[in-house]
ROSE-194088 format. One record per residue: residue in three letters; x, y, z of N, C-alpha, C, CB in turn; residue number from 1. Coordinates in nm, 2 decimals, padded with zeros to 4 digits. Glycine has a CB too. Example, Ala and Ser with C-alpha at 12.3 -4.5 7.8 and 13.67 -1.06 7.14 Angstrom:
<atoms>
ATOM   residuo    neast   nnorth      nup   caeast   canorth     caup    ceast   cnorth      cup   cbeast   cbnorth     cbup   num
ATOM       ala    01.32   -00.57    00.78    01.23    -00.45    00.78    01.32   -00.33    00.78    01.13    -00.45    00.90     1
ATOM       ser    01.28   -00.22    00.71    01.37    -00.11    00.71    01.29    00.00    00.79    01.41    -00.06    00.57     2
</atoms>
This chain:
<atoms>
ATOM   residuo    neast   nnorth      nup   caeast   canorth     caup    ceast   cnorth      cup   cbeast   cbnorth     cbup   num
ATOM       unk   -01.47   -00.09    01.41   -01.37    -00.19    01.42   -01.31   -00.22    01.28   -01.43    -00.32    01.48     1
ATOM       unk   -01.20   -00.23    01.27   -01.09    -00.28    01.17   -01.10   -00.43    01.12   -00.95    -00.26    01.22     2
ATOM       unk   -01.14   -00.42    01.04   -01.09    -00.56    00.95   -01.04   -00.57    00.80   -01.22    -00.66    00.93     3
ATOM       unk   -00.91   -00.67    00.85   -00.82    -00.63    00.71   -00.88   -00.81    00.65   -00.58    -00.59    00.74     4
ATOM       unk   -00.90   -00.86    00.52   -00.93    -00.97    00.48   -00.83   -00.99    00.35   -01.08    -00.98    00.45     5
ATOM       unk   -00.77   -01.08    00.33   -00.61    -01.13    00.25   -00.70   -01.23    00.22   -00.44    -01.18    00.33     6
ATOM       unk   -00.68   -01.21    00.05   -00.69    -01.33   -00.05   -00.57   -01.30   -00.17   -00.86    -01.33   -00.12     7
ATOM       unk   -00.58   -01.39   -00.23   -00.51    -01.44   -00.36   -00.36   -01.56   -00.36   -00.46    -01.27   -00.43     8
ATOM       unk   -00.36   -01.58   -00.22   -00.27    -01.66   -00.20   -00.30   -01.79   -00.32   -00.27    -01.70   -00.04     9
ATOM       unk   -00.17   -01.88   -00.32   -00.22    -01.99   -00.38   -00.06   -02.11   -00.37   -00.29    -01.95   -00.56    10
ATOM       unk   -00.06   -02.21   -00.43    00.02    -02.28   -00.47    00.09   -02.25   -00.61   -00.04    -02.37   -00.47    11
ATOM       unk    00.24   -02.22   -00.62    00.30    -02.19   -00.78    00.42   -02.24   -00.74    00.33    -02.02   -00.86    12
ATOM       unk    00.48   -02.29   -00.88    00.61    -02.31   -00.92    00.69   -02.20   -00.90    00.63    -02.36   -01.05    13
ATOM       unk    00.83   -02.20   -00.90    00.93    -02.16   -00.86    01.00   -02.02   -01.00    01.03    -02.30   -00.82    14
ATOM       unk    00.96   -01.96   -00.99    00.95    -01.83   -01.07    00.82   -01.76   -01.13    01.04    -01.85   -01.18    15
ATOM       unk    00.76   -01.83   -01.05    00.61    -01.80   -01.08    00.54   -01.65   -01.01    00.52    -01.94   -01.01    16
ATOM       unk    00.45   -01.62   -01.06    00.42    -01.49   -00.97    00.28   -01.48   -00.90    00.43    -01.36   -01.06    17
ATOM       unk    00.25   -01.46   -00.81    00.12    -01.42   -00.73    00.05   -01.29   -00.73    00.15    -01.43   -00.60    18
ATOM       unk   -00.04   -01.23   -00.71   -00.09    -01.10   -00.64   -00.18   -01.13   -00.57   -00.13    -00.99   -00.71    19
ATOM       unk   -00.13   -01.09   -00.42   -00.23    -01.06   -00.34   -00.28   -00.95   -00.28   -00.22    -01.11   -00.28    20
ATOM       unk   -00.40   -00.97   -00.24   -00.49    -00.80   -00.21   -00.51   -00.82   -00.06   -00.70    -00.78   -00.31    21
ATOM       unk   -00.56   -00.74   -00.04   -00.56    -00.67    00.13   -00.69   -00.60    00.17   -00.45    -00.55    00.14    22
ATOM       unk   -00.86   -00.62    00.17   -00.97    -00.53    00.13   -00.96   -00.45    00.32   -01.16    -00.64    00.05    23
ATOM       unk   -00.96   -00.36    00.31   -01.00    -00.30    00.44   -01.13   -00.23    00.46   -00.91    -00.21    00.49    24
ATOM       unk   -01.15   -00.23    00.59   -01.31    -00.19    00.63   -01.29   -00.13    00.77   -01.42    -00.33    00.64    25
ATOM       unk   -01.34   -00.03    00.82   -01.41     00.03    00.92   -01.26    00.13    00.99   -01.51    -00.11    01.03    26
ATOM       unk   -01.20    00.19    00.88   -01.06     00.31    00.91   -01.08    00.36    00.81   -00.88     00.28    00.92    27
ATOM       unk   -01.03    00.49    00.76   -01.00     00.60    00.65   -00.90    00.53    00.57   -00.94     00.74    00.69    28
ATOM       unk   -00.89    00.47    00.49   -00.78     00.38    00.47   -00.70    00.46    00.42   -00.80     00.27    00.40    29
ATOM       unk   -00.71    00.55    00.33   -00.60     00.68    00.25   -00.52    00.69    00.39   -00.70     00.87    00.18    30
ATOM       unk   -00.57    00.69    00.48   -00.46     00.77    00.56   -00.41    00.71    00.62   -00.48     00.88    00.64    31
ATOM       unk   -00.40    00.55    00.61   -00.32     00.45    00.70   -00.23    00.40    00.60   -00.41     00.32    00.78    32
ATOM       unk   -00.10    00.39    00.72    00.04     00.33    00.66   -00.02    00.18    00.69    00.21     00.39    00.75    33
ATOM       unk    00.02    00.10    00.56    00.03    -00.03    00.55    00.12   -00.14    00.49   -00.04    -00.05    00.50    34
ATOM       unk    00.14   -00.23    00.57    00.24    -00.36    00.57    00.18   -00.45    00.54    00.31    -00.40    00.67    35
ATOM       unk    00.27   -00.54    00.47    00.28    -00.69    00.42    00.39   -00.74    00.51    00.33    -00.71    00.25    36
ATOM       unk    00.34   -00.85    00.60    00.45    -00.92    00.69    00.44   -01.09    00.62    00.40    -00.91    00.89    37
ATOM       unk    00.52   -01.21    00.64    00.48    -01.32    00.63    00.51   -01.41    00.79    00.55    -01.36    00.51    38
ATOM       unk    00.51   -01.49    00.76    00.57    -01.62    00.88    00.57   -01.76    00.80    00.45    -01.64    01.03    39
ATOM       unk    00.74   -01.80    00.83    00.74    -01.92    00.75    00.69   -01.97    00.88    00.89    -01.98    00.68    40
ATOM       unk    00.64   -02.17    00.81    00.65    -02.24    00.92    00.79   -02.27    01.06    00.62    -02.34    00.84    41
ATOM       unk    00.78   -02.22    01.19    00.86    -02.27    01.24    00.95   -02.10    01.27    00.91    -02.39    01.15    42
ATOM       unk    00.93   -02.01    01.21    01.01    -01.92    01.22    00.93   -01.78    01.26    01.08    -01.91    01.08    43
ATOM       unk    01.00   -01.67    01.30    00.93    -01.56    01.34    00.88   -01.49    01.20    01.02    -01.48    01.45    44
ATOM       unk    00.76   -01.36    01.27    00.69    -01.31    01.16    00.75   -01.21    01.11    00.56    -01.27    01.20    45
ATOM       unk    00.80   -01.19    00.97    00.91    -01.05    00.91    00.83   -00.97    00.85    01.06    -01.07    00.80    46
ATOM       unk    00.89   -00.87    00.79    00.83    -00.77    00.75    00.89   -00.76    00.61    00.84    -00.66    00.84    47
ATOM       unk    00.82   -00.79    00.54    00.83    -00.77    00.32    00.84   -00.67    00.33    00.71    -00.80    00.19    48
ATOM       unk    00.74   -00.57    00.31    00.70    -00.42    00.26    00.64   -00.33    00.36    00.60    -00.43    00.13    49
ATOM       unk    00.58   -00.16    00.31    00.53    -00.11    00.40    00.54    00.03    00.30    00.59    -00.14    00.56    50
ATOM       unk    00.40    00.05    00.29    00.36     00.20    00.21    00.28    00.25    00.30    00.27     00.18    00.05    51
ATOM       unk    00.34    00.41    00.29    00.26     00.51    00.37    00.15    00.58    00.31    00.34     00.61    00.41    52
ATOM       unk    00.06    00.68    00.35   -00.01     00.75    00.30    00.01    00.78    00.18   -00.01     00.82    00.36    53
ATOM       unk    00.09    00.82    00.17    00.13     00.88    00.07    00.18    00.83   -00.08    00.22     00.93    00.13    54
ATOM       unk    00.15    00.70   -00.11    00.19     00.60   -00.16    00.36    00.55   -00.16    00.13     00.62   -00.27    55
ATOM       unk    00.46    00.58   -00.07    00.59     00.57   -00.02    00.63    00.43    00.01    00.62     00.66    00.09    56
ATOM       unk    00.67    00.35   -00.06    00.69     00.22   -00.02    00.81    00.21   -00.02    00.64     00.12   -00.08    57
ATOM       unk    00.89    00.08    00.10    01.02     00.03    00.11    01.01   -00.12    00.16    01.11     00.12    00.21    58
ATOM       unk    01.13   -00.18    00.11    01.10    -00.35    00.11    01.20   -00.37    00.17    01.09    -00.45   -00.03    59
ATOM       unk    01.21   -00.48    00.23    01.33    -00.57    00.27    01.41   -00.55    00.18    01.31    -00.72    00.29    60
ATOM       unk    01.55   -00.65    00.20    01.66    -00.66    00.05    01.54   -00.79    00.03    01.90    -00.71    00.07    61
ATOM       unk    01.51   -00.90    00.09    01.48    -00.97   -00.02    01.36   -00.96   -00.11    01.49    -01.07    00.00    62
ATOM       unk    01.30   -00.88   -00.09    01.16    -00.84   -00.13    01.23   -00.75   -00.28    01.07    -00.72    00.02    63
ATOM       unk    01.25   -00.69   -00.27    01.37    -00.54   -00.34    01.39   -00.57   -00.46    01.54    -00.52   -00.27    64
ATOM       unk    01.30   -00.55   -00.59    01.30    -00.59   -00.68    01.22   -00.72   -00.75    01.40    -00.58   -00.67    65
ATOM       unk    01.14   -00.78   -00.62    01.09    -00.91   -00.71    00.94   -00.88   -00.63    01.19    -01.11   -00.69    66
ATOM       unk    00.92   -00.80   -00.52    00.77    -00.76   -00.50    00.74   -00.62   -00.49    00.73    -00.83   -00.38    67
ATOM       unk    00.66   -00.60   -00.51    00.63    -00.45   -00.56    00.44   -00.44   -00.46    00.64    -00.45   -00.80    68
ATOM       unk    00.45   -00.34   -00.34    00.38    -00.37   -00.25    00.28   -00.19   -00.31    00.47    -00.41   -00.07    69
ATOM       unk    00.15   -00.22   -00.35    00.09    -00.12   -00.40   -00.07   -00.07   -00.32    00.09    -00.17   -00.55    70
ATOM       unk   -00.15    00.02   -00.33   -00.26     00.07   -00.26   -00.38    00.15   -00.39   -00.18     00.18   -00.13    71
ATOM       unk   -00.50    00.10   -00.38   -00.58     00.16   -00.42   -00.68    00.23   -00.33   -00.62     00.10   -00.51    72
ATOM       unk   -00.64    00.33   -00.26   -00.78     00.37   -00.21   -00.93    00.38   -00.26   -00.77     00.47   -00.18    73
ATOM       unk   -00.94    00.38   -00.32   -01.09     00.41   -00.38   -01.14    00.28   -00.34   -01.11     00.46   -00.55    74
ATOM       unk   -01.06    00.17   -00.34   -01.09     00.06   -00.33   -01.08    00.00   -00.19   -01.01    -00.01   -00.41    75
ATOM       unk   -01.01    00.09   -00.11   -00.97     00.04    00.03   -00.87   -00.12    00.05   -01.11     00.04    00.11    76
ATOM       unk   -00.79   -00.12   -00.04   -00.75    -00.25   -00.06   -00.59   -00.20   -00.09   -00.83    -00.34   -00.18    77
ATOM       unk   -00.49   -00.30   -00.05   -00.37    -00.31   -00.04   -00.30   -00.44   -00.14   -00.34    -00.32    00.10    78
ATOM       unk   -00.23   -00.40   -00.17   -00.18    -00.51   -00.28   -00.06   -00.56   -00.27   -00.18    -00.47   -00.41    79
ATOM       unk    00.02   -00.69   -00.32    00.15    -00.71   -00.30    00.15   -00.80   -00.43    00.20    -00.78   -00.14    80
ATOM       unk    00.25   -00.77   -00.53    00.29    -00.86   -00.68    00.38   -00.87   -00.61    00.30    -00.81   -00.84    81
ATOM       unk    00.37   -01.06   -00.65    00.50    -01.10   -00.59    00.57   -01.18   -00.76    00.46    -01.23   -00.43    82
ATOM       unk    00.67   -01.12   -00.81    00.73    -01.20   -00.92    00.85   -01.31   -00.86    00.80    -01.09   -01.03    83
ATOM       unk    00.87   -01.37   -01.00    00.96    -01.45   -00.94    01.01   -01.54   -00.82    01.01    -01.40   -00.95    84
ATOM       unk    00.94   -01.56   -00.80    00.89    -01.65   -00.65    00.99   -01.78   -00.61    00.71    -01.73   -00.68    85
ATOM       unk    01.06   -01.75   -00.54    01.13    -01.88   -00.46    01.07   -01.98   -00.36    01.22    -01.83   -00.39    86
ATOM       unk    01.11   -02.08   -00.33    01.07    -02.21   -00.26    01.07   -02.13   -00.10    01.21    -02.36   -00.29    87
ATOM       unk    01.16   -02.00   -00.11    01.20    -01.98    00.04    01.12   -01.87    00.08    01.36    -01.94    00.07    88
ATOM       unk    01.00   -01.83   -00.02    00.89    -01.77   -00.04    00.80   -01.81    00.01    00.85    -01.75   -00.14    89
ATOM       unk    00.80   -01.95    00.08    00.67    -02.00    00.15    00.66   -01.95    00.30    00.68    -02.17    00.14    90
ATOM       unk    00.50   -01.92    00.28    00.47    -01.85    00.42    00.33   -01.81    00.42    00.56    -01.72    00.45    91
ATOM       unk    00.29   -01.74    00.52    00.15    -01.72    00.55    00.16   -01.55    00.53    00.09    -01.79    00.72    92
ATOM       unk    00.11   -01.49    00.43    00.13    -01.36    00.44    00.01   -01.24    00.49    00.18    -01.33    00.31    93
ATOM       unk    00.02   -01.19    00.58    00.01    -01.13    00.65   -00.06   -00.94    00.61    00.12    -01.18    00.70    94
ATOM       unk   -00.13   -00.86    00.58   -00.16    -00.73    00.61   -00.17   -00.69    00.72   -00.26    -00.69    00.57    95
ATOM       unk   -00.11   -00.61    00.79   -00.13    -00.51    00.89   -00.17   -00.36    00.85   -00.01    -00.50    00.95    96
ATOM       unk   -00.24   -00.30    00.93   -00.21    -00.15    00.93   -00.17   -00.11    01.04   -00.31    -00.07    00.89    97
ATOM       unk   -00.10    00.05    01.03   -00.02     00.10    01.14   -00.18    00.18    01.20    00.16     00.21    01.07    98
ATOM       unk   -00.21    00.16    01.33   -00.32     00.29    01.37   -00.23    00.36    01.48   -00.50     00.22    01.46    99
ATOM       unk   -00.26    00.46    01.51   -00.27     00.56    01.60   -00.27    00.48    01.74   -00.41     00.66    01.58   100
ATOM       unk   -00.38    00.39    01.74   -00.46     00.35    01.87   -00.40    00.25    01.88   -00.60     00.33    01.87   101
ATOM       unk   -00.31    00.17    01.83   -00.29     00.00    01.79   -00.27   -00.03    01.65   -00.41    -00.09    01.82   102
ATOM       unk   -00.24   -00.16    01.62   -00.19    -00.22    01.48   -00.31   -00.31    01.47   -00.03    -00.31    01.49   103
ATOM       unk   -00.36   -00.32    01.37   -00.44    -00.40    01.35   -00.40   -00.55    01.19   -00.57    -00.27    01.33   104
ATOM       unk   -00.44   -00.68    01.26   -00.37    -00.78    01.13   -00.47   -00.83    01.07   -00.27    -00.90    01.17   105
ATOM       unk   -00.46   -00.88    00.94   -00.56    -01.03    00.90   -00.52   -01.12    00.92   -00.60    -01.07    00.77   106
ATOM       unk   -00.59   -01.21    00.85   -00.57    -01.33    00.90   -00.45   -01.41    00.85   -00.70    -01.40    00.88   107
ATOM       unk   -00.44   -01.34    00.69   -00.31    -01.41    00.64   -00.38   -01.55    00.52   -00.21    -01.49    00.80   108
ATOM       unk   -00.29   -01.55    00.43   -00.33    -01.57    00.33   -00.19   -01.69    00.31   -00.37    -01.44    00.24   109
ATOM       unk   -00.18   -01.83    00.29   -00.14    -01.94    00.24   -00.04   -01.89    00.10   -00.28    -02.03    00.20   110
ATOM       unk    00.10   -01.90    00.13    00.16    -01.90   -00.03    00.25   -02.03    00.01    00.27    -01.73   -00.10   111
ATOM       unk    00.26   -02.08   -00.15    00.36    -02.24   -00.13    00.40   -02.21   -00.26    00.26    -02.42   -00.09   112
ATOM       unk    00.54   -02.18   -00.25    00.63    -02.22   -00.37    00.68   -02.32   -00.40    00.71    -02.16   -00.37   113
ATOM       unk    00.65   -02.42   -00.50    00.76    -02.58   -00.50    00.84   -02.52   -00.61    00.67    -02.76   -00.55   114
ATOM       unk    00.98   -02.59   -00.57    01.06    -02.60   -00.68    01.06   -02.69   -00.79    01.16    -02.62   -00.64   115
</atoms>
């Protein structure tokens, strides 16, 4: 069974920067494509980023230059540096991986940007 666990969320001011991690357990993780989704309050769940095997990442436009979505296998963990952080940055952010069999999510991790 898959379990993805998201930490490093927190509370920051408004150009401030975060990183959060992604630890996975019980898949090959080298060989799974993986996403960073969020969900503001009130709104549907989007999609930030998404690196393949291969370490191949692509972002949204607004992601695109202020988060930079990264993978250590050895570590089985997924990463998302978030710089420069806007108020419109607030959300619950989210790891997925892509499976074969199904998509598997965490639980999601708390970010709050004040201005």
């Amino acid at each position: 069974q898959v379990q993805l666990v998201e930490s490093g969320g927190g509370l920051v001011q408004a150009g401030g920067s975060l990183k959060l991690s992604c630890v996975s357990s019980g898949s090959i993780f080298e060989l799974d494509a993986m996403g960073w989704y969020r969900q503001a309050t009130g709104k549907q769940r989007e999609l930030v980023a998404v690196i393949d095997s291969g370490g191949i990442a692509n972002y949204e436009d607004f992601a695109e230059g202020r988060f930079t979505i990264s993978r250590d296998n050895a570590k089985s963990t997924l990463y998302l540096q978030m710089n420069n952080l806007k108020p419109e940055d607030t959300a619950v952010y989210y790891c997925k991986r892509f499976g074969v069999n199904g998509d598997d999510w965490g639980q999601g991790t708390q970010v709050t940007v004040s201005s």
